[in-house]
C-alpha positions in Angstrom: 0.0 0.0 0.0 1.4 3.7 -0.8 1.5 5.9 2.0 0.1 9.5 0.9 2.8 12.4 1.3 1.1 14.9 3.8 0.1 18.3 1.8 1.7 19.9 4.6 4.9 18.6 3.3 4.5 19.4 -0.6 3.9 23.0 0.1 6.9 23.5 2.2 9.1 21.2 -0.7 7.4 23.6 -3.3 8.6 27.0 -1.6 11.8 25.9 -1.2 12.2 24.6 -4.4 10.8 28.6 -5.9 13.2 29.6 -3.5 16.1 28.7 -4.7 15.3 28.9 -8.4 14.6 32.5 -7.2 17.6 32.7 -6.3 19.8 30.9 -9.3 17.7 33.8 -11.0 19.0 36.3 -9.8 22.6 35.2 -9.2 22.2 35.2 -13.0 22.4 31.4 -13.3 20.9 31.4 -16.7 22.8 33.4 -18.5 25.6 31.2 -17.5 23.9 28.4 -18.3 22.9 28.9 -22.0 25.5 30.2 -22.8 27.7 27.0 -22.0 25.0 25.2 -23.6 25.3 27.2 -27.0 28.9 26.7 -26.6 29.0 22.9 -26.0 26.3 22.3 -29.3 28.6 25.0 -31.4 31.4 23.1 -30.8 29.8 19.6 -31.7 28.6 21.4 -35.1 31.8 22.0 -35.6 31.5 25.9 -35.3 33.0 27.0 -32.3 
C-alpha cells in the first residue's frame, strides 16, 4: 500500500524549491547556463 505524502509537506518542498530557483535567477544562473550550452552544441557542429 502507498503511504500519501502529507500536503503539509508538498507545500513547504514547493517553496523551497521557488526559492532557490529564485535565487539561481537572480545570481544570474541562466545566462551562465545557456551560454555554455550554445557553446558545447557550437562546438559539436563543428563551429566554435
Amino acid at each position: 500500500m502507498k503511504k500519501e505524502v502529507p500536503l503539509k509537506v508538498t507545500v513547504i518542498m514547493l517553496a523551497a524549491a521557488a526559492a532557490v530557483c529564485a535565487i539561481g535567477v537572480l545570481l544570474g544562473e541562466p545566462q551562465t547556463v545557456f551560454a555554455k550550452a550554445a557553446s558545447i552544441c557550437l562546438e559539436c557542429i563543428g563551429i566554435g
